[in-house]
C-alpha positions, 0 to 999 in steps of 0.5 A: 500500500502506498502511503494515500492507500493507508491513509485512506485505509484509516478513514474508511475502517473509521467511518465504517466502525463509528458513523457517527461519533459522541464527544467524550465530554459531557458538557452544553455550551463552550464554556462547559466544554473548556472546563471539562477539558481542563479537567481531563489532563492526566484523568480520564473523561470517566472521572471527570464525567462524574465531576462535573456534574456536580461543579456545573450545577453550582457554577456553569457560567464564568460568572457563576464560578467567580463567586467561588473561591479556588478553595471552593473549586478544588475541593468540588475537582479534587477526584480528577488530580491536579486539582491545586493547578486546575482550580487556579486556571478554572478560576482565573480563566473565567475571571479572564474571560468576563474582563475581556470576551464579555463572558464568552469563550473566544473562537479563536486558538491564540486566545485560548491558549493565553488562558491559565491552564489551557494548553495547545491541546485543550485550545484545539479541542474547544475550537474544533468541537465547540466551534466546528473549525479544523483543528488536530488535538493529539491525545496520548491515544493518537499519538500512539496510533500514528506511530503504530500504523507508520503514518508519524515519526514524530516522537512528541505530539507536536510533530504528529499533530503536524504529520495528521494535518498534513495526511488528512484532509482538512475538512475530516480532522475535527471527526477522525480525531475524535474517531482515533480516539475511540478506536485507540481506547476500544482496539489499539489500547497501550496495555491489554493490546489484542492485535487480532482485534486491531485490523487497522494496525493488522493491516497497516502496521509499523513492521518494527511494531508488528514483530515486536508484538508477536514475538512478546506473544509468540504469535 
């Protein structure tokens, strides 16, 4: 296969596999999106799913969460880890955002990442999902099945990122990101790897990771 082949390989398995696609995220607007994505850094969106609900009821609106102190917030987010940094950049965001976007959270990726605690990575998410504009966010997940299926060398998120962008077409990234994330979690996981059940990676695989897997399974 050449390298277009493979590519299109991954669009057409994905789309066969999820037509439609859910956001992990539980969340209603914007602002609810870019809190709950600041709260799954290095937690799972199980975790966080189970918290929010709890703080969004207090505070969903930047002028709600003032109200509350950082102490407040993080005794609510404590479960999701990180919790002293999270609830600093919960807080001061939303102070951030009803001092100069009038409440609203800004379209714009330059914008959100100049908020406290909101990475590249948070930044992309909310424009692609909150707003629909193209954008790549590259989780550990994607990371790691660019590199399986030889379609990145990139050995951090920053070159993958690049490497996706520059593969995919631009109008697919906000769904395919989305979808390699699902298919990483369900069949190309980093522990419990069943390759059987991975036909993408079965089919398209980094030769080096191919054997390495089979000869750590005898298969």
């Amino acid at each position: 296969m050449t390298k277009q082949e493979k590519v299109q390989f991954v669009i057409d398995t994905l789309n066969d596999i999820y037509p439609e696609i859910p956001i992990p995220l539980d969340h209603k607007d914007p602002y609810t999106l870019l809190i709950a994505v600041l709260l799954s850094a290095q937690s799972t969106d199980v975790k966080v799913n189970e918290i929010t609900p709890k703080l969004f009821e207090i505070a969903d609106t930047p002028q709600k969460m003032v109200r509350f102190s950082v102490e407040e917030i993080r005794e609510i987010i404590k479960p999701v880890g990180l919790s002293p940094m999270k609830s600093k950049g919960i807080h001061g965001l939303s102070k951030i955002l009803l001092e100069k976007y009038n409440g609203e959270v800004p379209a714009d990726l330059a914008a959100l990442e100049e908020l406290p605690a909101v990475g590249h990575k948070t930044a992309s998410v909310v424009v692609a999902q909150a707003f629909n504009i193209p954008a790549f966010p590259v989780d550990t997940h994607i990371h790691r099945l660019m590199y399986r299926w030889n379609l990145t060398n990139g050995k951090n998120v920053v070159q993958t990122e690049k490497d996706a962008k520059r593969l995919f077409p631009r109008d697919l990234w906000n769904k395919l990101h989305l979808q390699i994330i699902w298919y990483g979690r369900q069949y190309s996981p980093a522990r419990g790897w069943d390759l059987e059940k991975d036909i993408i990676t079965r089919t398209i695989g980094r030769k080096s990771v191919l054997s390495e897997y089979r000869k750590k399974y005898k298969k």
